[in-house]
C-alpha positions as a Markdown table, in Angstrom:
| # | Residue | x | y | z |
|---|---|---|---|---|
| 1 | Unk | -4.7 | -0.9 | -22.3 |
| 2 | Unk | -1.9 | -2.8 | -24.1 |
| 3 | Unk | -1.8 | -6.8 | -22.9 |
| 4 | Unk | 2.1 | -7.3 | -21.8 |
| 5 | Unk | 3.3 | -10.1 | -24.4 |
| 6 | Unk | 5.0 | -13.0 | -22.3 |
| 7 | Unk | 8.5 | -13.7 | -23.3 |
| 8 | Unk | 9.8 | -17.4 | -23.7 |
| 9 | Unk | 13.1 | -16.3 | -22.7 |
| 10 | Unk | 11.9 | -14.9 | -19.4 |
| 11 | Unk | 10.5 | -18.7 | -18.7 |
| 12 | Unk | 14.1 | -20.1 | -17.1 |
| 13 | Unk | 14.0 | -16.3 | -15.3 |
| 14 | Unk | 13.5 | -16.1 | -11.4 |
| 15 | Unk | 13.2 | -13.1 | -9.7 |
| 16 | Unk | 12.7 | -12.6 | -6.3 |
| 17 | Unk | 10.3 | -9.4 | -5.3 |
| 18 | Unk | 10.6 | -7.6 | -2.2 |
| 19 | Unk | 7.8 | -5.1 | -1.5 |
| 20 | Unk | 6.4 | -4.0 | 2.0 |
| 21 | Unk | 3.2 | -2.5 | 0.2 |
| 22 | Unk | 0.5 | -5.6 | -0.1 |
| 23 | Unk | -0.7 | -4.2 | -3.1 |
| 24 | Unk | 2.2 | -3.2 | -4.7 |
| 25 | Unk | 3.4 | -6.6 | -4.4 |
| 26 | Unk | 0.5 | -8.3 | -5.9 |
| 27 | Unk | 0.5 | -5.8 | -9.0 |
| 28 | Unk | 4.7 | -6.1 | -9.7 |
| 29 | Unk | 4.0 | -10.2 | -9.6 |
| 30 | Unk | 1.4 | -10.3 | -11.5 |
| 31 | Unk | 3.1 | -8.1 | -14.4 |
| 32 | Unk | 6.4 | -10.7 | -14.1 |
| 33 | Unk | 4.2 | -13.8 | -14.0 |
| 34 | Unk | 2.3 | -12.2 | -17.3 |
| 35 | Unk | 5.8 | -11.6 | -18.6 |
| 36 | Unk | 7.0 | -14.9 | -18.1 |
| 37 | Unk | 9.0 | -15.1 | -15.2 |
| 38 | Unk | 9.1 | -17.2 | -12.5 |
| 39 | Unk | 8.5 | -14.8 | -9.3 |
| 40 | Unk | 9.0 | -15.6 | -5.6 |
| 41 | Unk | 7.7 | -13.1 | -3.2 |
| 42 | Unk | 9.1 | -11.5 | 0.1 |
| 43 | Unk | 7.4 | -8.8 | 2.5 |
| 44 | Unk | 10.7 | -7.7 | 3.8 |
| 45 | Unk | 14.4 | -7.7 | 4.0 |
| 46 | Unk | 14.7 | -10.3 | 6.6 |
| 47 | Unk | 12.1 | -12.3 | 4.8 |
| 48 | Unk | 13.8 | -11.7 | 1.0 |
| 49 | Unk | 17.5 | -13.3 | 3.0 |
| 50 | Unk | 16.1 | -16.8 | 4.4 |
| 51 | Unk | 14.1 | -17.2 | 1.0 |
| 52 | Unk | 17.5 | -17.0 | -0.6 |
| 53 | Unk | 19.5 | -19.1 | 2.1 |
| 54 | Unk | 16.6 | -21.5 | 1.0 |
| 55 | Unk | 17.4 | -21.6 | -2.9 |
């Protein structure tokens, strides 16, 4: 299996996930975070919003 390569210009990169699926969720971080990104998880819709109103 090829090793995703982080990417220093992901490193000022934020992304906000929203994924109902538990597992799902933990798999998509995981790639970003290997990537370089900054990630900040949501479970849902509702969840994704106040996270935002918070930033």
């Amino acid at each position: 299996m090829i090793q995703p390569t982080p990417n220093p210009q992901n490193e000022s990169q934020e992304i906000l996930l929203v994924e109902d699926n538990k597992t799902t969720r933990i798999l998509m971080s995981s790639l970003l975070k290997k990537r370089g990104y900054k990630v900040t998880v949501a479970e849902h819709g509702q969840e994704a919003l106040d996270v935002f109103k918070r930033k």
